[in-house]
N, C-alpha and C positions, 0 to 999 in steps of 0.2 A: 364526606371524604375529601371534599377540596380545600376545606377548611382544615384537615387535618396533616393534608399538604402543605399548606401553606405553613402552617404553624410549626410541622417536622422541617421546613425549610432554613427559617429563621431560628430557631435550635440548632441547627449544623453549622449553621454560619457563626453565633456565638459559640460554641463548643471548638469549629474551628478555630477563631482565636483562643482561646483557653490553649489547645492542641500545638501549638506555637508558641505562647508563651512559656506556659508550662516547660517544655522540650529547650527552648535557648535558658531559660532559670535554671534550670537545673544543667543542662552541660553548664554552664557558667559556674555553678556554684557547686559542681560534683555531686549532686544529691539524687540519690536513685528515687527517690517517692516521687519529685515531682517529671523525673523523665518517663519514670512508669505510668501518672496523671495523665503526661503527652500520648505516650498509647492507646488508653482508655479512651482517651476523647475522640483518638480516630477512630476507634469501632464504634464509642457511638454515633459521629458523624455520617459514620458507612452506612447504620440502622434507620437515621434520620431521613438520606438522603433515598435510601430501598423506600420508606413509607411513603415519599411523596412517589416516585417513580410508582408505588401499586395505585396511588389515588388519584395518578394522571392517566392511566391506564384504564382506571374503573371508569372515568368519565367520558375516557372516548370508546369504552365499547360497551358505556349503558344511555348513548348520543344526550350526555348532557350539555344540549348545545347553549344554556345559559352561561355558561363557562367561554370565551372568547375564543377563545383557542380550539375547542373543541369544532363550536359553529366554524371556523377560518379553514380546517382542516380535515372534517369530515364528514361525515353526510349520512341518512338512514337507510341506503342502499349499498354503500359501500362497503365491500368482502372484508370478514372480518379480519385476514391476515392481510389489508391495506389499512384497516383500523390499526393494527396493532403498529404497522412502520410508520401512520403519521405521528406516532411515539417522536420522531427523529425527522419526521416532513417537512415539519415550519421551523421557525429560528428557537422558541422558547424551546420547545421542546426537546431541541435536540444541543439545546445548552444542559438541561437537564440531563439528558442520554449522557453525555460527555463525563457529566459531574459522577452521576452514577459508574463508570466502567474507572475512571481516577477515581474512588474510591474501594471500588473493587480489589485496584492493581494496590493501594496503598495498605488495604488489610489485608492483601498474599505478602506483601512484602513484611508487615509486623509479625506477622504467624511465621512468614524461614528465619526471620533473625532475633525470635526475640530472646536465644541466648549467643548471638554473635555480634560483633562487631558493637561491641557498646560505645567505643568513643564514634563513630558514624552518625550511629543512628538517630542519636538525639536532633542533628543538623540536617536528614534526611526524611525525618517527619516534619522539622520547620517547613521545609523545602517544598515538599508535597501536599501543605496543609495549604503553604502561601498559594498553590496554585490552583488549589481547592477554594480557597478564601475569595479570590477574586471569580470565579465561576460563582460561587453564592452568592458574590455581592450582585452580581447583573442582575442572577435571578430573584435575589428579596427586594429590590431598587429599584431596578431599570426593565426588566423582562417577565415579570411574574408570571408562569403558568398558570397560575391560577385565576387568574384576574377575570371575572366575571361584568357583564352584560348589563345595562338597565332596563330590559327587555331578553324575554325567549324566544329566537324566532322557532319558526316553525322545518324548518328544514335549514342543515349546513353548508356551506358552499362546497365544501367535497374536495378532494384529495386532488393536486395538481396533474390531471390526465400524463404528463411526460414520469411523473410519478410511480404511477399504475402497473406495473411490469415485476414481474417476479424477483429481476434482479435488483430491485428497490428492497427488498427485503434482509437482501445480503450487503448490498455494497457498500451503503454507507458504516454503517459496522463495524466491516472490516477496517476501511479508511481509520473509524474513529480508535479503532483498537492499536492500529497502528500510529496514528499521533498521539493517543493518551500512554501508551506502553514507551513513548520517547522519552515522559518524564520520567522514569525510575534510574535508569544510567544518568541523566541529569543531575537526579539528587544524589547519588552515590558520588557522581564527580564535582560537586560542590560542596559537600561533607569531605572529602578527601582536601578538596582545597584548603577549607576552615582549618580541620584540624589539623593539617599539614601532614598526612597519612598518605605519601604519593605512590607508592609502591602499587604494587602488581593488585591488592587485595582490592579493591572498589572495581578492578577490570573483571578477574573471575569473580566474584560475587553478581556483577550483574550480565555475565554472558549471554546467559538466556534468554534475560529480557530484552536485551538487544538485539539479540536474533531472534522473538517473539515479534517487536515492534518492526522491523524489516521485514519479516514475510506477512502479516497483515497490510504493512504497505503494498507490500509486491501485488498480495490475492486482490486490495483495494484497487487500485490501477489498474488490473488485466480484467477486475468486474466490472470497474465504471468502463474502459471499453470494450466489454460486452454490451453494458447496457447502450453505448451510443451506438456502437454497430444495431440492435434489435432496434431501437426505438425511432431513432431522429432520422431515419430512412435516406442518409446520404451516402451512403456506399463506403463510410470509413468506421474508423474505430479509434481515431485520435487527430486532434486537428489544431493543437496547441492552445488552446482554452485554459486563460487565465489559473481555473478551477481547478484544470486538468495538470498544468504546470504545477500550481502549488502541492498537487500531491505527489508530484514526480519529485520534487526540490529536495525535501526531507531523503527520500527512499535515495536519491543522489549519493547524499554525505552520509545517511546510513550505512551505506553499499562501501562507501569509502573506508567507512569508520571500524567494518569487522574483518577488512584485509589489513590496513594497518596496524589494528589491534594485536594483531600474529608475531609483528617485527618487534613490538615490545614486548611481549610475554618471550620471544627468544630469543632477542640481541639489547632489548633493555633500551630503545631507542623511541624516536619519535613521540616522545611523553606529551610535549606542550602540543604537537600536532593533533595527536590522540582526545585532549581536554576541547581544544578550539573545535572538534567533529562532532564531539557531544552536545556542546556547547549551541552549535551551526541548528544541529538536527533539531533540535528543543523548540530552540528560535522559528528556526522555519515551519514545524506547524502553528506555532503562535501567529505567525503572519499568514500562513494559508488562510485559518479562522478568521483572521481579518479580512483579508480577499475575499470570503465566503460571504460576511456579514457585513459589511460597510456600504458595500455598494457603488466603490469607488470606478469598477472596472465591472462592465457589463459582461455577463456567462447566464448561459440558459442552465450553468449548474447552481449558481448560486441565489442565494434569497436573494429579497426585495431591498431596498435602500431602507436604512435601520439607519440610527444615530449611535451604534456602539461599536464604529471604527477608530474614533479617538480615545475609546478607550481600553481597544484592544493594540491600540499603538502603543501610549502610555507603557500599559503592562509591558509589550514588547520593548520597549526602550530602558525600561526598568529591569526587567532580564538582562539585557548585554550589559549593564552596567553593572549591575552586582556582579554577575559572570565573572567578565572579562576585566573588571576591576580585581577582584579577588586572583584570578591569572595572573595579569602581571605582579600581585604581590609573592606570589611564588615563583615567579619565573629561575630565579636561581637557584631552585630546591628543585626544579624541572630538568635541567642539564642531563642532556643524554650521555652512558658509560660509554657509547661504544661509537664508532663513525664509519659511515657507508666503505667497505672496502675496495670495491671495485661496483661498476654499470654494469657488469654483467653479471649478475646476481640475481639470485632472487628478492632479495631486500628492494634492488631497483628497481625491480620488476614489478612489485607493488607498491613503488614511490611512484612510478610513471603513470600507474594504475591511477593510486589517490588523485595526480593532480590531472587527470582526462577526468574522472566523474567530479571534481570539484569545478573543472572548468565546465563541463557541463551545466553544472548547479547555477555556476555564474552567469553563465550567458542565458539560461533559462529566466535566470531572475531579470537578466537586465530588461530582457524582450517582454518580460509580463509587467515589470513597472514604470518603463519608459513611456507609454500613455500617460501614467498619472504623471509624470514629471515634467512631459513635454506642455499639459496642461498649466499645471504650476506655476510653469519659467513663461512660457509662451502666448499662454491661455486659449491653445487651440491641443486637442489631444489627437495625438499621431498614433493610429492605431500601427502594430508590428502583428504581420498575418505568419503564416505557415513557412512563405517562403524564406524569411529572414531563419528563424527555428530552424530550416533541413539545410542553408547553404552552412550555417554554424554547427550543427548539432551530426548533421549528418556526418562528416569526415570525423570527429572525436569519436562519434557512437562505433565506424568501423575502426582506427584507434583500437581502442576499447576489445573489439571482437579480438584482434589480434594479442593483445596484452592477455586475453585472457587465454588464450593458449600458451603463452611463454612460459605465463605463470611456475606452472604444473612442473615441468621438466628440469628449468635450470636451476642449478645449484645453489647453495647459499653460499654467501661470504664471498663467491668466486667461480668463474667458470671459465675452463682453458676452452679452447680454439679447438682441440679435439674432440673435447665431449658437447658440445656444442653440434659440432657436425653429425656424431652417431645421434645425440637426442631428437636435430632436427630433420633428417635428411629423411627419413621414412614420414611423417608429416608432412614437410613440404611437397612431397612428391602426391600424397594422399590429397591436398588439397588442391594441388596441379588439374588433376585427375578427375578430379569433382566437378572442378569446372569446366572441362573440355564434358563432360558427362551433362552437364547444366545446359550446354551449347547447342549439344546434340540434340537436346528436348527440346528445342527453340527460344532456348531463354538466352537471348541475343544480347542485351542491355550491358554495357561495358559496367558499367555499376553495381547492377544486379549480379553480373558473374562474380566481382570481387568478392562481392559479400559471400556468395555460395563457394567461393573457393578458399576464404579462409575459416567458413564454417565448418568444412571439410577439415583443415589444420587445425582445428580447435579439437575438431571431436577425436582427430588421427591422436592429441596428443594426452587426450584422457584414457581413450582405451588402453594405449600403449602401457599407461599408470596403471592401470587397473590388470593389465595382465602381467606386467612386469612385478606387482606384488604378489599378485594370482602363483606364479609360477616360481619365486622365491620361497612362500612357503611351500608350496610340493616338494621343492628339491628337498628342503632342510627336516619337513615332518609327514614327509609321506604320506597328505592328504588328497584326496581327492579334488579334482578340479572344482564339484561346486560347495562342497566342506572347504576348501582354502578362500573360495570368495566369501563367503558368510561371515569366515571367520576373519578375514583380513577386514572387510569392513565392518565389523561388529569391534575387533579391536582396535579401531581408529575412526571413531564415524564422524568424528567434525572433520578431519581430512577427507575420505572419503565421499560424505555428503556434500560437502560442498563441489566434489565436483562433478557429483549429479546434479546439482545448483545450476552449473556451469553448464550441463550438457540441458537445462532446460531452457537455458538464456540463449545460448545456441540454434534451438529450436524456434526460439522469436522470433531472432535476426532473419531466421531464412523465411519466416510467414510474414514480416515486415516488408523483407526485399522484394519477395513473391508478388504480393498485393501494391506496392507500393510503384514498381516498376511495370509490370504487364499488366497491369489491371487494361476492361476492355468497357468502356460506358455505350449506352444509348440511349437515346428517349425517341422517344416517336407516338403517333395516338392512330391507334387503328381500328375498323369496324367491326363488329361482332363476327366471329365465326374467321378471322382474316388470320392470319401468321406471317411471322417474324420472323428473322432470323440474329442471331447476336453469336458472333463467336461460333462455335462448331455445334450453339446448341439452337432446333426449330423449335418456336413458343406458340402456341394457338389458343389465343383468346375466344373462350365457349360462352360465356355470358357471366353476368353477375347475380350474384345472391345476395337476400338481403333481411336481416333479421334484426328484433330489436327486441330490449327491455326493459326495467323500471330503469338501469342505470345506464345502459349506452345502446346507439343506433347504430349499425356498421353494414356497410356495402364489400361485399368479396368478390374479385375475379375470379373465377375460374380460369389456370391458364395451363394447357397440358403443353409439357415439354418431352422434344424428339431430341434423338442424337443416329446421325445416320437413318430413318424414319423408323426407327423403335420409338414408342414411346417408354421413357423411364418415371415420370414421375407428375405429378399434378399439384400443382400450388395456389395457394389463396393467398394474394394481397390485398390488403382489406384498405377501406377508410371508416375511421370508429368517428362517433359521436356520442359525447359526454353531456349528459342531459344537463347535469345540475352546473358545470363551471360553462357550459355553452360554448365546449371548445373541441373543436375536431383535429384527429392524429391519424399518423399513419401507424397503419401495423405493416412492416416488411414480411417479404415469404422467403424463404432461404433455403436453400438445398447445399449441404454443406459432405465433400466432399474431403477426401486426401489428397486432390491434384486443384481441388478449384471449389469455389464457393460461386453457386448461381445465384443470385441475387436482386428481388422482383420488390417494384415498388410500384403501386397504385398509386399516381401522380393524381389524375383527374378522373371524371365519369359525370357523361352528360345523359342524364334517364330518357330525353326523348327520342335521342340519336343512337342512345347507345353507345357513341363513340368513348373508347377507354385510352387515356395518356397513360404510356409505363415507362418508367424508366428500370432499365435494368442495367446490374454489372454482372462483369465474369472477373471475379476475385482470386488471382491463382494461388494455392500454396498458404490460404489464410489460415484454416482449420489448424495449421503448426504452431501457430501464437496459442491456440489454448491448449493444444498439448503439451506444448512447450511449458506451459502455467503448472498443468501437472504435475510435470516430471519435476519442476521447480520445487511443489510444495513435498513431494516425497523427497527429493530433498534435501529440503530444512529439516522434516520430519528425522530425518539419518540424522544430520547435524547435530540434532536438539538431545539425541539418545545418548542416556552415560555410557562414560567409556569406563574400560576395565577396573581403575581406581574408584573410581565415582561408583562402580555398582557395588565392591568391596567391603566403602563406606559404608553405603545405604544397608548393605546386609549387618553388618558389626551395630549400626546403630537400632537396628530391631530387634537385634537379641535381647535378652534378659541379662540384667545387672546382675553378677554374682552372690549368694547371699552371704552374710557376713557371716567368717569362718572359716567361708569355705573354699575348700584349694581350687585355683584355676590353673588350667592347662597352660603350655606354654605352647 
């Protein structure tokens, strides 16, 4: 089977250049055989690249650990759905992972168009092939999964303990589904360049997939901190991590990319802005992938030091330059029809939007490679921790909260001083409100309150939307209250959705501010049977448990928690040991509320003394960051749903073709 990975490998990689060649000969020289040749070769590639994927799979879960990769990443003990994610664990393999989901997205993409958009497509398989091409080239070159042992040992080193976690299963994934779903607007917006097709049709054509590749970003980033809140047992869930930034960077300029997207599909405007976003977002998982695998900038997310940084630069520097070379060849065929009319619009509403998350993007990027630069120029590297990220990020991010309530309300083109005041004056007052309500509950924090009182104006000014349309149609079709909501958001759901969007980003902000401002820490080591107190809640450490087997040792607290001298609840914070990598973790115990997250970590444990270290938080108001995640993916889920024409369509094209003769209805 490895052999026949290996060998389906280097077949996808010839086939891909064929798949390229093919495709520019033929747009070049008009000839449909050879741009149809170009298709053929991406589904055989897609076929190729599935055979090695099932023969990388067979070997790590029939532990053929002669295979290097296998032995580096798995072990004879370990569960077989951690078998299946070190799929994506080490670096080959989840260059592999990669290669396979870009091949995926590029055979959905040949199967919707292969009777549209013919002048496109031939420059959108190049496009997709080239970035296919270099992914096979690591892998037959430089990274070989398959690359086998001059010896079997006898047992694998096993799966990276921080690894081991449920949400290892899902995170990366997502992540990956959301930077490989970046290229397909990519290629659509670099085929529109070529052919000089700058119109609206390469935007709707690849909506979807742009809003596919943004909420995998989004679900990627709110998993990976799940996963750092569960695992790495320090009371957070985001800490500006190299890793953590690069996948925030893209989801940045995504986020940019499908509000501005609106202003040209309705006022024909911000074209070049709109190219340079597509553009950005491509780039920037290119460069994450390098952050991930180079090794340049140390992250407990990323692999080991590899030697294939310089060649994921390259690649990236080779991207902006075809890119952005091709841009400025068309810049003059880019000229916007129309020009901002007034600031108070909603046009500006979403220019002020764009340039907050674009600066965001920026000053993310600057703080994550200013190490390597400072190293460079200086030869001493200047790490940038947290606090630079919240004194920068923190004031845009609330920015932002507020921008995202204006949105909604104000007018397009233009907005008088009167409606202004009816739009905002119930809002403002609602979010006034909120906060004197915030205050009440002891959420004192001058900071903290902003944020909850314009989360309050944000949500005052979606409802207002949603019943203001709600109640438009009753008047006009004598519907019912919740027959007019179905129906008003079933016949608008990218408007609509997205400002369930809004109301789950809204939800963040307040589990952000919550945990970020009142959080309540302690540590302390106390003796068996002794209690604690932390915040409003009494902890009573009973003793520890301790059980072991073929693959891990772990010691549990037992620690019953009081409130007022009820007891509510009993938690184990454990300490695991991982036999085969001989590395010990913590497992966190977590009691996760709607007002608070208790939060128990087995710091230490001494067996002769008994004496137990814990450190514990009281997390106020966390549990809203992943409700918040929810309401987010329902949604996109709204967003993604056709609207009234698009269902229409879809109905008219599965009818039956007329038979010849015969009379059709009008």
């Amino acid at each position: 089977m490895t052999h026949l990975g290996s060998l389906a490998l280097s077949l996808a990689f010839l086939l891909a250049v064929h798949a390229i060649a093919a495709s520019l000969w033929g747009a070049w020289r008009r000839h449909p055989a050879w741009i149809q040749s170009g298709v053929h070769a991406v589904y055989a590639v897609f076929a190729c690249v599935v055979v090695a994927v099932i023969a990388l799979l067979h070997a790590l879960i029939t532990r053929d650990f002669n295979v290097e990769y296998v032995a580096a990443y798995s072990s004879s003990t370990l569960p077989l759905h951690y078998t299946i994610a070190a799929l994506w664990g080490g670096q080959k393999g989840s260059l592999l992972f990669w290669t396979f989901i870009l091949m995926v997205f590029a055979t959905i993409v040949h199967l919707q168009n292969r009777n549209r958009h013919r002048d496109l497509m031939p420059y959108v398989t190049a496009t997709l092939m080239t970035i296919a091409l270099f992914f096979l080239g690591l892998l037959c070159f430089l990274t070989p999964p398959f690359e086998r042992l001059t010896f079997t040992p006898q047992e694998g080193s096993d799966l990276n303990p921080l690894l081991q976690n449920y949400w290892m299963t899902v995170h990366p994934p997502s992540l990956y589904l959301g930077y490989v779903g970046a290229s397909v607007p990519f290629a659509f917006a670099l085929a529109a360049l070529v052919t000089g097709r700058l119109s609206d049709e390469w935007i709707r054509t690849t909506r979807r997939w742009a809003l596919t590749s943004w909420f995998f970003l989004s679900i990627g980033n709110l998993l990976g901190g799940r996963w750092a809140y569960e695992v790495l047992g320090w009371g957070g869930y985001w800490a500006w991590d190299p890793v953590e930034n690069a996948a925030l960077m893209p989801w940045l300029t995504a986020t940019a990319y499908l509000h501005s997207v609106m202003i040209q599909e309705k006022k024909n405007m911000l074209k070049v802005w709109n190219m340079v976003l597509v553009i950005l977002t491509f780039a920037l998982t290119i460069f994450g992938t390098f952050i991930t695998r180079s090794g340049v900038i140390s992250s407990v997310h990323s692999f080991t030091q590899s030697g294939l940084g310089p060649y994921f630069l390259t690649f990236l520097i080779f991207v902006l330059v075809v890119s952005f070379g091709l841009l400025f060849y068309r810049l003059p065929e880019l000229k916007s029809d129309n020009q901002l009319d007034s600031f108070l619009s909603r046009e500006a509403a979403f220019l002020f939007n764009n340039l907050v998350l674009v600066g965001l993007a920026f000053a993310t990027f600057w703080g994550t490679v200013f190490p390597i630069l400072s190293e460079w120029v200086r030869g001493v590297k200047i790490t940038v921790g947290p606090p630079f990220f919240n004194k920068v990020n923190g004031p845009l991010g609330v920015l932002l909260l507020f921008l995202t309530g204006v949105g909604p309300v104000i007018a397009w083109r233009r907005a008088s001083l009167h409606s202004l005041r009816r739009s905002f004056f119930l809002p403002l007052v609602t979010g006034l409100l909120t906060g004197i309500l915030f205050l009440a509950l002891g959420y004192g924090n001058y900071y903290g309150l902003v944020i909850f009182s314009l989360a309050g104006f944000v949500l005052a000014t979606i409802v207002a939307e949603f019943l203001r349309g709600t109640r438009a149609r009753q008047a006009m079709l004598h519907e019912s209250l919740p027959r007019a909501f179905a129906r008003l958001v079933s016949k608008n759901p990218r408007r609509y959705g997205g400002y369930v969007v809004h109301i789950g980003v809204v939800l963040i902000f307040i589990g952000i501010a919550g945990s970020s401002f009142f959080k309540i820490e302690k540590q302390l080591t106390v003796n068996k049977g002794e209690q604690f107190q932390v915040g409003r809640y009494t902890l009573h450490y009973t003793e520890v448990k301790s059980t072991e087997d073929a693959h891990i040792a772990s010691q549990a607290a037992v620690v019953d928690v009081y409130v007022n001298g009820h007891k509510i609840d009993t938690l184990y914070p454990e300490k695991r040991f991982y036999k085969r990598q001989n590395q010990p973790t913590t497992e966190v115990a977590i009691r996760p509320t709607l007002r608070e997250d208790l939060y128990v970590v087995l710091g230490s444990y001494d067996a002769p003394s008994q004496l137990a270290t814990f450190q514990v938080f009281v997390n106020p108001l966390l549990s809203w960051i992943w409700i918040g995640g929810l309401v987010l993916v329902l949604g996109t889920c709204i967003t993604m749903a056709p609207n009234p024409a698009e269902r229409r369509a879809l109905v008219l094209a599965r009818m039956p073709a007329p038979r010849t003769g015969e009379a059709v209805a009008e």
